[in-house]
C-alpha positions in Angstrom: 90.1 136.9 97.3 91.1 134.4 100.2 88.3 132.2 100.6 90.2 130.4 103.3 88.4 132.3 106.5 85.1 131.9 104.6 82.0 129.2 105.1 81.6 126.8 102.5 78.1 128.5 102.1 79.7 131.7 101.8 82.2 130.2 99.1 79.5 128.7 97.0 77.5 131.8 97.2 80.4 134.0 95.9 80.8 131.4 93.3 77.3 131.5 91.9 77.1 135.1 92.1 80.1 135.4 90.0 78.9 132.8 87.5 75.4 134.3 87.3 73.8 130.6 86.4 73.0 127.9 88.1 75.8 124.9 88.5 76.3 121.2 88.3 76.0 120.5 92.4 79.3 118.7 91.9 81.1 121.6 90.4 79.9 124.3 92.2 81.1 122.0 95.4 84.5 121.2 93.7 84.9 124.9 92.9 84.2 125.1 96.8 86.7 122.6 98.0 89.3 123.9 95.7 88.8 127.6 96.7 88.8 126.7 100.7 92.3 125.0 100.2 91.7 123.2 103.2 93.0 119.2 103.2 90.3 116.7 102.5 90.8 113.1 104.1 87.7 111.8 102.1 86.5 113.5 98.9 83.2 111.9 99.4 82.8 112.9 102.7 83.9 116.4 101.9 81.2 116.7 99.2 78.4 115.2 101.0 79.5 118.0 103.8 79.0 120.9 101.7 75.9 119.6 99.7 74.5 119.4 103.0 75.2 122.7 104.0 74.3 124.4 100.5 71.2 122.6 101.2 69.8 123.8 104.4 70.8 127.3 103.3 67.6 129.5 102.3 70.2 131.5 99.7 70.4 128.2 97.7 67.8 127.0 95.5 67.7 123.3 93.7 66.9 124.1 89.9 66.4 120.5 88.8 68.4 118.4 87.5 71.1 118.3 90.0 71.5 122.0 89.2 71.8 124.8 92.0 71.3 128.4 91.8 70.6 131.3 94.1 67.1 132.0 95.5 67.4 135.4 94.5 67.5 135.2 91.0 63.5 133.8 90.8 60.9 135.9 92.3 59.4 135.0 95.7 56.4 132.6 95.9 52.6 134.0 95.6 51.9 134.6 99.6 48.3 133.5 98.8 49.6 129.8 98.3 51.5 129.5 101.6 48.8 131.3 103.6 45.5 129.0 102.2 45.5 126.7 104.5 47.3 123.7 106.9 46.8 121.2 104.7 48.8 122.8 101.9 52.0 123.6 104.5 51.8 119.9 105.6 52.1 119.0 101.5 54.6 121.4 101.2 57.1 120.1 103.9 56.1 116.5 102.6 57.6 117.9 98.5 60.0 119.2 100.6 61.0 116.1 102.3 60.6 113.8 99.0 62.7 116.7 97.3 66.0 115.8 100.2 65.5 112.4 99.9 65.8 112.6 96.0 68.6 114.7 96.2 70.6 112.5 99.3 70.4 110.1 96.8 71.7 111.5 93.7 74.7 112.5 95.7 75.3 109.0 96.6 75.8 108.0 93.2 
């Protein structure tokens, strides 16, 4: 398949899809970089680039651990938790937030 005309996002999806399990963030975007054939001036740069993209895309989901897997392979969230009240969206944007800045910095390592 020629990944080439692909998104990243699209890539990495393909990728887990095929794999069935959830990856190492650095190898699922290695697998990425590697399948796009595209030249990379800055390795870091490139990796930070996709992570952030995998990240802000709702078919992603962070499985601990630096691990990342689809969002489709866990069932959807109890609609009585998001639904209770404010308070609890305002907590769950705050995890939320505290979850990115965890992440941002196991990247940076």
């Amino acid at each position: 398949m020629d990944f080439t005309k692909s998104s990243e996002t699209d890539v990495a999806y393909h990728i887990l899809s095929k794999k069935g399990k959830p990856l190492y963030y650095k190898d699922l975007i290695m697998e990425v970089i590697q399948k796009k054939a595209k030249p990379v001036q800055s390795l870091s740069y490139a990796i930070s680039e996709v992570y952030t993209q995998i990240n802000m895309d709702s078919r992603f989901q962070h499985t601990g651990k630096s691990m990342w897997g689809l969002t489709e392979w866990n069932p959807a969230e109890s609609k009585r938790s998001s639904s209770s009240s404010s308070g609890s969206s305002a907590s769950t944007t705050a995890k939320s937030s505290r979850r990115r800045e965890k992440l941002l910095e196991s990247i940076q390592e």
